[in-house]
N, CA, C and O of each residue as an XYZ file, in Angstrom:
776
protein
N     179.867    288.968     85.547
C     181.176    288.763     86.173
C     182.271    289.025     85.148
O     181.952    289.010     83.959
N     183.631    289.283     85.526
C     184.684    289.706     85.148
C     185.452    288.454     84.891
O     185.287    287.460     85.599
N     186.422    288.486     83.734
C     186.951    287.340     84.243
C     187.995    286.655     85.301
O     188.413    285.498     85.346
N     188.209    287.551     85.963
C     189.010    287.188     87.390
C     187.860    286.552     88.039
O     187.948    285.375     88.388
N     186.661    287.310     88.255
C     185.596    286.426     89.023
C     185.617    285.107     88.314
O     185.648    284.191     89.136
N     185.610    284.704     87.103
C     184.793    283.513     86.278
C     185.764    282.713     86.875
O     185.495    281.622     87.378
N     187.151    283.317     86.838
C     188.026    281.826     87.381
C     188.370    281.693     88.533
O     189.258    280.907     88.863
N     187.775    282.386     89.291
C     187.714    281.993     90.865
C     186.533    281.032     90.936
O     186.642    279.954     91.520
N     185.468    281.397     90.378
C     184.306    280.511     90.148
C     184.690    279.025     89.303
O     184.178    277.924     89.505
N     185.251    279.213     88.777
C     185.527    278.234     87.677
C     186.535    277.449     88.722
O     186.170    276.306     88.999
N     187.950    277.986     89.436
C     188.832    277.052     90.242
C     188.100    276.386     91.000
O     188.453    275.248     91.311
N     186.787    276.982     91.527
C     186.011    275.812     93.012
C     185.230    275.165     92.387
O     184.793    274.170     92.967
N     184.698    275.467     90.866
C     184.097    274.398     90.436
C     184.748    273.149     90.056
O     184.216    272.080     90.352
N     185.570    273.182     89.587
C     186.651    272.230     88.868
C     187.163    271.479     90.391
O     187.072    270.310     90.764
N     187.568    272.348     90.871
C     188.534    271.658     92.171
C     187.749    271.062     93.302
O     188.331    270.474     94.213
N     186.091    271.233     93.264
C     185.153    270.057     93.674
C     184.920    269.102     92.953
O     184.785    267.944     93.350
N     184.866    269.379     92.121
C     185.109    268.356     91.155
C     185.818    267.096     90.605
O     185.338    266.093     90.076
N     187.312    267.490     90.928
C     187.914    267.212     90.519
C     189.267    266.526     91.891
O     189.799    265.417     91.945
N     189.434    267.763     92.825
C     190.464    267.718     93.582
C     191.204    268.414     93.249
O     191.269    268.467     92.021
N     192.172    269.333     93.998
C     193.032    270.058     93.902
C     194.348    269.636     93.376
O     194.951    270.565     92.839
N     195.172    268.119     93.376
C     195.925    267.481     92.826
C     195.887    267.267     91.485
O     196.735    267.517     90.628
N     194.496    266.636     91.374
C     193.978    266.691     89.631
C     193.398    267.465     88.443
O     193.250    267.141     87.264
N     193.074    268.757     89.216
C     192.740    269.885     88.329
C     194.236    270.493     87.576
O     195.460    270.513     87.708
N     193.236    270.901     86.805
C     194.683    271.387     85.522
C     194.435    272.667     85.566
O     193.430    272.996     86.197
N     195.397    273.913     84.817
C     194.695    275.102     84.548
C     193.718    275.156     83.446
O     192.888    276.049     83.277
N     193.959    273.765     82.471
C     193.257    274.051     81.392
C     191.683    273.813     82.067
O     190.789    274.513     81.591
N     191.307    272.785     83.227
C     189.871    272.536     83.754
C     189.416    273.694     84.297
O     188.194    273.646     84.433
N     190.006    274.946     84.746
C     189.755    275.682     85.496
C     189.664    276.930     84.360
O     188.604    277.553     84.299
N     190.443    277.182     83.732
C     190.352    277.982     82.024
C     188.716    277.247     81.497
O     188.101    277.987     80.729
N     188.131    276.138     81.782
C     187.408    275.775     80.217
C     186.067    275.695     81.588
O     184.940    275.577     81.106
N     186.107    275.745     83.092
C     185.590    275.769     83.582
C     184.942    277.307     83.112
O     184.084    277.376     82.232
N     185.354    278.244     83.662
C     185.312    279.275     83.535
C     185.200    280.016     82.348
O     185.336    281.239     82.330
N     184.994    279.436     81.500
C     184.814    279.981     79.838
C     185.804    280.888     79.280
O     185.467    281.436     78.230
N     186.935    281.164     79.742
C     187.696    282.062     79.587
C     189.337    281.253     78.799
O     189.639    280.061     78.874
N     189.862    281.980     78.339
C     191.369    281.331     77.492
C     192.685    281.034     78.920
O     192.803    281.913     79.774
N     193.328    280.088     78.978
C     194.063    279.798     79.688
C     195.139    280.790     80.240
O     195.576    280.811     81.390
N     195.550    281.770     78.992
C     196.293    282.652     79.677
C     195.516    283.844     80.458
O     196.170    284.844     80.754
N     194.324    283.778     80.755
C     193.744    284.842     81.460
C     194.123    284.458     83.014
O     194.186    285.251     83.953
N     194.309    283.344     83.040
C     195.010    282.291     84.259
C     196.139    283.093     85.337
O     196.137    283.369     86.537
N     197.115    283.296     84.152
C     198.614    284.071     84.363
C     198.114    285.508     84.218
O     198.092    286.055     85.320
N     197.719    286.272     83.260
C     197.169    287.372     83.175
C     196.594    287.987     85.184
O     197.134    288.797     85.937
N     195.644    287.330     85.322
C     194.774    287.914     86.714
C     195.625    287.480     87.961
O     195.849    288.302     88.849
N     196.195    285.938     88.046
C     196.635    285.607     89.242
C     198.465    285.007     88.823
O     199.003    284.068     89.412
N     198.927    285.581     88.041
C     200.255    285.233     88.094
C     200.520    283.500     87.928
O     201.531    282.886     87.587
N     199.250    283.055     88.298
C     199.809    281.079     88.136
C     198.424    280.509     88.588
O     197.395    281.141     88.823
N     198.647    279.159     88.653
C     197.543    278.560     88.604
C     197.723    278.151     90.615
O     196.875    278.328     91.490
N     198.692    277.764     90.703
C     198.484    278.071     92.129
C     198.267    279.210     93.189
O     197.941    279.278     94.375
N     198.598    280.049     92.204
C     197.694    281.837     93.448
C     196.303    281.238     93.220
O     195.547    280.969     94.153
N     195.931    280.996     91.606
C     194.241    281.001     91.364
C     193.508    280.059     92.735
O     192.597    280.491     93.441
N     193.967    279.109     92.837
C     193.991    277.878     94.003
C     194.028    278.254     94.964
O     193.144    277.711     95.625
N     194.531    278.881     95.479
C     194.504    279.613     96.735
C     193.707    280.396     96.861
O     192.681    280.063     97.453
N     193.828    281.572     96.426
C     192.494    282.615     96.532
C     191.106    282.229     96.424
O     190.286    282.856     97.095
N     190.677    281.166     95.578
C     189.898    280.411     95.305
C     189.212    279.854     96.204
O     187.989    279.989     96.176
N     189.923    278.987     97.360
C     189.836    278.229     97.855
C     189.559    278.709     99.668
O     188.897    278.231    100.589
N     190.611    280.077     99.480
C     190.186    281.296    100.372
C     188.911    281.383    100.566
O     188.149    281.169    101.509
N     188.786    281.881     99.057
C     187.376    283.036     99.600
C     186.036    282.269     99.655
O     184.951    282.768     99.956
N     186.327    280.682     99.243
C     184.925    280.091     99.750
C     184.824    279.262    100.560
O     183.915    278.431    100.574
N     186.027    279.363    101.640
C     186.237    278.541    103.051
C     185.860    280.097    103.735
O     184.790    280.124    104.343
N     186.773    281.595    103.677
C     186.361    282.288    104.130
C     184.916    282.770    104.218
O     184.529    283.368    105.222
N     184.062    282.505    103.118
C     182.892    283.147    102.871
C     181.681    282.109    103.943
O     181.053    282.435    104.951
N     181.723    281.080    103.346
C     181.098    279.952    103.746
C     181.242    279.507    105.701
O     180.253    279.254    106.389
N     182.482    279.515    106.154
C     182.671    279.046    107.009
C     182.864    280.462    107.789
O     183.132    280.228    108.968
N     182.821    281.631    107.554
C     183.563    282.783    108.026
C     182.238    283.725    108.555
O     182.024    284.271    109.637
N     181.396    283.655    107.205
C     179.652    284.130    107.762
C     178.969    283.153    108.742
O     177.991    283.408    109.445
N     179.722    281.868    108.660
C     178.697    281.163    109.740
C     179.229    281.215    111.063
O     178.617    280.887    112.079
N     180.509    281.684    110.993
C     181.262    281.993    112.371
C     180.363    283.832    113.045
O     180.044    284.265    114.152
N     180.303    284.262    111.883
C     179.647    285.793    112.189
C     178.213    285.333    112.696
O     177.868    285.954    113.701
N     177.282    284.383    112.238
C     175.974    284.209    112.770
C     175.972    283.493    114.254
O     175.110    283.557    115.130
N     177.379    282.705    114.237
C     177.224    281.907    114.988
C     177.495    283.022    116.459
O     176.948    282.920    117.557
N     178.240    283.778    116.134
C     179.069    285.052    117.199
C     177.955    285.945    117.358
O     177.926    286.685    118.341
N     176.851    285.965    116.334
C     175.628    287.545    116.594
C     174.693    286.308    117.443
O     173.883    286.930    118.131
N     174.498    284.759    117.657
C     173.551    284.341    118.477
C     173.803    284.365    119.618
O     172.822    284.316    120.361
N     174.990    284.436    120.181
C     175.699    284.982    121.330
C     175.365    285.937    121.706
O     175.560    286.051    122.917
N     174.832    286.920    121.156
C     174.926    288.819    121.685
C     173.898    288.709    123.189
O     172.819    288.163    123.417
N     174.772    289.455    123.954
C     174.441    289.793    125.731
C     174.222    288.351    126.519
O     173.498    288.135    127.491
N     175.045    287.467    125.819
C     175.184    286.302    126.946
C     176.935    286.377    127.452
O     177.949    286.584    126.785
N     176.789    286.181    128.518
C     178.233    286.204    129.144
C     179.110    285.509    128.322
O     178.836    284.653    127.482
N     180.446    286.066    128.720
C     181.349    285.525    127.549
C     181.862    283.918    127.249
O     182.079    283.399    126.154
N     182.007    283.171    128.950
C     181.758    281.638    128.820
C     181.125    280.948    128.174
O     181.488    279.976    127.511
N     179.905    281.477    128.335
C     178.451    280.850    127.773
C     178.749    281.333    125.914
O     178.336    280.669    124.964
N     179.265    282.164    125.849
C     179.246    282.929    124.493
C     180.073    281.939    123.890
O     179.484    281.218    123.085
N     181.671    281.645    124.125
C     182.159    281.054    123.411
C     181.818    279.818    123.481
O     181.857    279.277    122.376
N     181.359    278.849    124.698
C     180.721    277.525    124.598
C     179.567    277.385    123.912
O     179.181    276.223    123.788
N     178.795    278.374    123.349
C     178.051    278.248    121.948
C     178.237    278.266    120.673
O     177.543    277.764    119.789
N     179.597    279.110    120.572
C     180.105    279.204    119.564
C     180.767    277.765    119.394
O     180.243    277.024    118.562
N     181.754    277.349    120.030
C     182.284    275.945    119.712
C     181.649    274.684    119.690
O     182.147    273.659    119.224
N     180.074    274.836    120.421
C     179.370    273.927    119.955
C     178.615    274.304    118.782
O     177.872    273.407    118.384
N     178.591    275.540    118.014
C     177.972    275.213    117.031
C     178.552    274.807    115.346
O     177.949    274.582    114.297
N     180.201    274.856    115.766
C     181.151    274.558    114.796
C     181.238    273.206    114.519
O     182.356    272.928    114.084
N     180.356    272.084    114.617
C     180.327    271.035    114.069
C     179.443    270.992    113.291
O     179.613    270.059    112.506
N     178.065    271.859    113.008
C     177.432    271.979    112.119
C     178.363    272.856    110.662
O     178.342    272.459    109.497
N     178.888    273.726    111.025
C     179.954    274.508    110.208
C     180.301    273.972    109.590
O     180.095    274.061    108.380
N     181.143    272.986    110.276
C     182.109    272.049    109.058
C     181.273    271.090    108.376
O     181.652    270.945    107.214
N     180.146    270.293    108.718
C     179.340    269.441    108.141
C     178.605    270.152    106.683
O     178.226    269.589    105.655
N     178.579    271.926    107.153
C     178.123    272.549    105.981
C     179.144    272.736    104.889
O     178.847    273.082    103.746
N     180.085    272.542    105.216
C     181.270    273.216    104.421
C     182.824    272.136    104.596
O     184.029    272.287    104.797
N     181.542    270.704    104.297
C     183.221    269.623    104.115
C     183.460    269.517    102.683
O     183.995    268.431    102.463
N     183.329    270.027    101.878
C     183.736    269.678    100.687
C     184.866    270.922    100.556
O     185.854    270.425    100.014
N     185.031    271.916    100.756
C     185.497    273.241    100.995
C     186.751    272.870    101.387
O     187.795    273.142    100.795
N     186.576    271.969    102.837
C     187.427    272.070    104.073
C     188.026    271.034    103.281
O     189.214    271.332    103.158
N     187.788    270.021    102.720
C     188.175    268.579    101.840
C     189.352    268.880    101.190
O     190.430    268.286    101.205
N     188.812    270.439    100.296
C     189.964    270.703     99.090
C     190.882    271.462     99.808
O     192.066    271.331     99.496
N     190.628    272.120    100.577
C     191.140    273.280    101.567
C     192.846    272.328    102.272
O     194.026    272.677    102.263
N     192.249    271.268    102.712
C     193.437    270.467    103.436
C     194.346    269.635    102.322
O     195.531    269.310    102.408
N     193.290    269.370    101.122
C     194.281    268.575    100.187
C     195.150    270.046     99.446
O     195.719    269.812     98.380
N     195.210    270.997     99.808
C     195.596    272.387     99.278
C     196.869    272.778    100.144
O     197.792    273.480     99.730
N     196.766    272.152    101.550
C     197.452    272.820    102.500
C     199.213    272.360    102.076
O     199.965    273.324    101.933
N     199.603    271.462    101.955
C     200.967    271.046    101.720
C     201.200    271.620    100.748
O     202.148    272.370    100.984
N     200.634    271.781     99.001
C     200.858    272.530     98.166
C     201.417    273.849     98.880
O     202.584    274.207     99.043
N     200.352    274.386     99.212
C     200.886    275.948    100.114
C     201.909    275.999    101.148
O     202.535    277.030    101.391
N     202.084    274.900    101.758
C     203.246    274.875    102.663
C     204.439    275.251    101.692
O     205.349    276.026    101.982
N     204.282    274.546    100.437
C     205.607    274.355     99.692
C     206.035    275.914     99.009
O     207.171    276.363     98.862
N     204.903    276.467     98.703
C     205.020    278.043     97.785
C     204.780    279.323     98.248
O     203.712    279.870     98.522
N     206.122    279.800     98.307
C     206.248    280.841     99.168
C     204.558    281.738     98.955
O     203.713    282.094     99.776
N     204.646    281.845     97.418
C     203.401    282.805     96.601
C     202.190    282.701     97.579
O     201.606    283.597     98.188
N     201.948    281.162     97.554
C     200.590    280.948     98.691
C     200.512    280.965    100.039
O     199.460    280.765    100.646
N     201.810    281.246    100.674
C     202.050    281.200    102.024
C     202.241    283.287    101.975
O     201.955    283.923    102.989
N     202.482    283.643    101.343
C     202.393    285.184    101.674
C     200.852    285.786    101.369
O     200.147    286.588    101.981
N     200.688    285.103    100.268
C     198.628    285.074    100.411
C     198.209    284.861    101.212
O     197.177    285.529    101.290
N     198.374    284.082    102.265
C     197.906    283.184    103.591
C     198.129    284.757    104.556
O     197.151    285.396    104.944
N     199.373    285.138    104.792
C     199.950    285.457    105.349
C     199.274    286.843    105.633
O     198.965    287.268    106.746
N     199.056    287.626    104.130
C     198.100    288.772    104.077
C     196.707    289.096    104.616
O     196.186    290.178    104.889
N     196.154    287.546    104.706
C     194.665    287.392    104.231
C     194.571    287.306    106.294
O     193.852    288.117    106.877
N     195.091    286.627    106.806
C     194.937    286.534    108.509
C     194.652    287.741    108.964
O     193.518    287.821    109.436
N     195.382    288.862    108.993
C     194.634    290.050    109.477
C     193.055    290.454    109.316
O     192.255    290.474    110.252
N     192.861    290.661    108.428
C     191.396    291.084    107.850
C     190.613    289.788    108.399
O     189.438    290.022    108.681
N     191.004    288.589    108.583
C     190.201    287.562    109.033
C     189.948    287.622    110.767
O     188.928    287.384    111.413
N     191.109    287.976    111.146
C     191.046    288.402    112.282
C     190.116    289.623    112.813
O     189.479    289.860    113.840
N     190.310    290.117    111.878
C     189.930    292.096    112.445
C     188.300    291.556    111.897
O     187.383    291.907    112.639
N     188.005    290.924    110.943
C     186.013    290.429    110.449
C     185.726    289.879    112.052
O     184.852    290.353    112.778
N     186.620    288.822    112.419
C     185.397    288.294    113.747
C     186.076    288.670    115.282
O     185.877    287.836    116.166
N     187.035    290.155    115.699
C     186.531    291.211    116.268
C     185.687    291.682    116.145
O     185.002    291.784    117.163
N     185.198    292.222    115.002
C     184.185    293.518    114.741
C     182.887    292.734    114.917
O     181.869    293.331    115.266
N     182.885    291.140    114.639
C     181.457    290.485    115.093
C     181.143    290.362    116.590
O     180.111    290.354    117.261
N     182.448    290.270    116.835
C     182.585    290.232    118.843
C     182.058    290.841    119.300
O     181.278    290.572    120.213
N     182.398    292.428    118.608
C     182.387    293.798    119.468
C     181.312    294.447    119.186
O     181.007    295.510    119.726
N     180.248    293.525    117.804
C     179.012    294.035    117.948
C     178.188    293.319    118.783
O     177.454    293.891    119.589
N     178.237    292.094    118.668
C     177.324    291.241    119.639
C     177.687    291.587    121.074
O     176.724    291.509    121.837
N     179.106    292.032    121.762
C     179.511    291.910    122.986
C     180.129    293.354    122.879
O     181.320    293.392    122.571
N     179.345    294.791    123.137
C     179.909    296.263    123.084
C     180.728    296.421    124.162
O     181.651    297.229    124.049
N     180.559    295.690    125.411
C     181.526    295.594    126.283
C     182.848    295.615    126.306
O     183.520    296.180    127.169
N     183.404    294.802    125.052
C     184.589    294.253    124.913
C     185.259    294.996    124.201
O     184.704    295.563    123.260
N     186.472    295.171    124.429
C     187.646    296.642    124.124
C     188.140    296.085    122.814
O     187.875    294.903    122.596
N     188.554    296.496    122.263
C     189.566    296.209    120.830
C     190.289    295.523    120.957
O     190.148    294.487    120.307
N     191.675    295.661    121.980
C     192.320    294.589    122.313
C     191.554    293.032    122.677
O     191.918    292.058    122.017
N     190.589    292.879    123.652
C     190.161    292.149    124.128
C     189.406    290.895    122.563
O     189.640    289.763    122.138
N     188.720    291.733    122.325
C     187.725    291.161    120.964
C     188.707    290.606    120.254
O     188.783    289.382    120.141
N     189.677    291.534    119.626
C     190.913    291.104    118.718
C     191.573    289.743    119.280
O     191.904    288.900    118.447
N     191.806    289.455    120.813
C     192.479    288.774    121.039
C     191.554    287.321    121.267
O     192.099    286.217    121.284
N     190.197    287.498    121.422
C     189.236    286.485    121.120
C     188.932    286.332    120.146
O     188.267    285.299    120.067
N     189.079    286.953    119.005
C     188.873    286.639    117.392
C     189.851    285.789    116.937
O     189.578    284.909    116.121
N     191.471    286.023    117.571
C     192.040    285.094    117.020
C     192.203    283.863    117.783
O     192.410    282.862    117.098
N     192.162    283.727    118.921
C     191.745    282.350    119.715
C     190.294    281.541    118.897
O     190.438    280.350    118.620
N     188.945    282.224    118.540
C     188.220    281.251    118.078
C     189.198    281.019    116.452
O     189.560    279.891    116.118
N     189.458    282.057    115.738
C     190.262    281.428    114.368
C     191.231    280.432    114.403
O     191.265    279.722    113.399
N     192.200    280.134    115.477
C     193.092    279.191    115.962
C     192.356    278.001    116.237
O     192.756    277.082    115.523
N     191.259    277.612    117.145
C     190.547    277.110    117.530
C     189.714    276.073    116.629
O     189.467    274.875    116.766
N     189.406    276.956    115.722
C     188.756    276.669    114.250
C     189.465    275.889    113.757
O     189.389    274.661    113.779
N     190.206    276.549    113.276
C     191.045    275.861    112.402
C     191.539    274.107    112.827
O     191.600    273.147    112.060
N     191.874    274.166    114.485
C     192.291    272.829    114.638
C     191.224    271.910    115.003
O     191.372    270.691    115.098
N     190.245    272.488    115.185
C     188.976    271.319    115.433
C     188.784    271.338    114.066
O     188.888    270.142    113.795
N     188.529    272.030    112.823
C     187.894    271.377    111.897
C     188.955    270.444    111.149
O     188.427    269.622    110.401
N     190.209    270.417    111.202
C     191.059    269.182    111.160
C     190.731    268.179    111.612
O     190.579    267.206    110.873
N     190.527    268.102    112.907
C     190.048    266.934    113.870
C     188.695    266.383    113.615
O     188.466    265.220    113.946
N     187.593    267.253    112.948
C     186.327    266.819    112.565
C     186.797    266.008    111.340
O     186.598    264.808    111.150
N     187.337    266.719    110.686
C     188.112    266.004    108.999
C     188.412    264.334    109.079
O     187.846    263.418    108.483
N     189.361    264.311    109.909
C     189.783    263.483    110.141
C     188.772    262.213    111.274
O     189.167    261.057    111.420
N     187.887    262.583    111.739
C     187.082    261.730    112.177
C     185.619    262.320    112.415
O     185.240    262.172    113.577
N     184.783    262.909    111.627
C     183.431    263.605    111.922
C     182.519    263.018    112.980
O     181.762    263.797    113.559
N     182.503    261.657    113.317
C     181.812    260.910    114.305
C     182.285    261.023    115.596
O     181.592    260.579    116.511
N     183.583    261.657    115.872
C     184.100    261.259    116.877
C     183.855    262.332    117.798
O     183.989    263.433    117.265
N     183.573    262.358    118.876
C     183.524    263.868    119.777
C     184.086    264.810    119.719
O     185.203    264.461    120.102
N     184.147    266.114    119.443
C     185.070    266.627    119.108
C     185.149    267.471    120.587
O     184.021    267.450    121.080
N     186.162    268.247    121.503
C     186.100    268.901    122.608
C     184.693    269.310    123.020
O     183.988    268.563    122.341
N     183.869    270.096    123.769
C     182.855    270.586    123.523
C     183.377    271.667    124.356
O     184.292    271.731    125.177
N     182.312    272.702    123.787
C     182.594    274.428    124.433
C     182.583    274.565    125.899
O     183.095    275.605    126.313
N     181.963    273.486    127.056
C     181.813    273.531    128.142
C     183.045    273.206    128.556
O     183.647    273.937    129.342
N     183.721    271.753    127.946
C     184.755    271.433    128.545
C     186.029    272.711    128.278
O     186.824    273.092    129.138
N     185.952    273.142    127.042
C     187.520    274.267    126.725
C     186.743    275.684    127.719
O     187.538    276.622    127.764
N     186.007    275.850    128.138
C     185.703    276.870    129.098
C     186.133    276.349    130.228
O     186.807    277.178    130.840
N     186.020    275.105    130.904
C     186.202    274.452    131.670
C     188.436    274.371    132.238
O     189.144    274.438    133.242
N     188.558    274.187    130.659
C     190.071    274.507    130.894
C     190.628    275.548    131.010
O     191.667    275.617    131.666
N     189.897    276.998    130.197
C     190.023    278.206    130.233
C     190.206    278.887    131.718
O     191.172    279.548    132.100
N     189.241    278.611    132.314
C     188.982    278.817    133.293
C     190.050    278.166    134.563
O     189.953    278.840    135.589
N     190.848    277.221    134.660
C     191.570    276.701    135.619
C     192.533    277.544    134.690
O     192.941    278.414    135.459
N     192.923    277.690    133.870
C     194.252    278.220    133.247
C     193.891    279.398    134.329
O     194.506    279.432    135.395
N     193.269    279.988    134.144
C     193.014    282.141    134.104
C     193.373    281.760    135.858
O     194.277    282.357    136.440
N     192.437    280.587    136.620
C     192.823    280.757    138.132
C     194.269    279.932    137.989
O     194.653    279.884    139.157
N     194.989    279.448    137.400
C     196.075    278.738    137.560
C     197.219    280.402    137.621
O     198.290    280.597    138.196
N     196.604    281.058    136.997
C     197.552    282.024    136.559
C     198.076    282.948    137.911
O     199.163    283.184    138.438
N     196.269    283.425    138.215
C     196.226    284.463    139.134
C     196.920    283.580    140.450
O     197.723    284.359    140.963
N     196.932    282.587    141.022
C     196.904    282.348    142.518
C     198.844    282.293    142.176
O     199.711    282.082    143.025
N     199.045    282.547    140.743
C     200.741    282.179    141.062
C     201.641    283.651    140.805
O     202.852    283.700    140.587
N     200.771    284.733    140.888
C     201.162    286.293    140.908
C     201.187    286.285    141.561
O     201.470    287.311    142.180
């Protein structure tokens, strides 16, 4: 590895470790075996490092299990498709609460810095356009528009149930039958009022 890799490696080690409040650059420098200014050198600050960091192993972790979870779906109708998918996102987050842990103690930091909110900002497309292209392999049926516009409904989706798991993991979280269940009166709520 390079040392841009070492301290991406080095920020999620430290910042499980440690917490995202209490890590220093120097824990994340001595994590990573590398001199502190390689810090500023690769990512401009210690909060891009934090971010990207923190990205790519919520994206990696939680993002491939959204792709396995979307290829066990392939040629089941699309109801049934996404009510598997949202029931299988409580195992997701159970795999990946330490991630999601630092990820939320991360989020107000990033609210506050423009730097990490235009990182954010960049990184949604390509996150979007990864679980189309899982859609549209498991489900060839489904048009570009269509996939695209179900890629970002489950990423929206995601995102606010695994808050809600965060915040209470025991507690029920929606299940895929019932948000099909609402889906579905929405789509006829729609049509009978054209």
């Amino acid at each position: 590895m390079g040392n841009r890799e070492d301290l991406l490696a080095g920020a999620r080690k430290a910042i499980m470790e440690r917490g995202v409040a209490k890590t220093t650059a120097r824990d994340i420098a001595n994590a990573a075996g590398v001199s502190l200014a390689a810090i500023g050198y690769h990512f401009g600050s210690k909060d891009r490092l934090v971010t990207e960091a923190l990205a790519e192993a919520l994206g990696t972790g939680i993002g491939d299990s959204m792709a396995q979870l979307i290829e066990t779906t392939e040629g089941r109708p699309m109801t049934e498709a996404f009510a598997s998918m949202i029931d299988g996102l409580p195992a997701v987050f159970a795999a990946n609460r330490e991630g999601m842990l630092a990820s939320l103690e991360n989020l107000l930091r990033m609210a506050r810095s423009p730097e990490s909110r235009r990182f954010m900002s960049e990184s949604l497309p390509q996150v979007n356009a990864d679980l189309a292209a899982s859609l549209r392999e498991a489900h060839p049926h489904l048009t570009q528009p269509q996939a695209a516009a179900i890629g970002e409904l489950y990423f929206a989706l995601t995102q606010g149930l695994s808050v809600l798991w965060m915040m209470s993991p025991d507690a029920a979280l929606p299940d895929g039958a019932t948000l099909s269940t609402a889906f579905a009166a929405l789509a006829d709520q729609s049509e009978t009022t054209m």
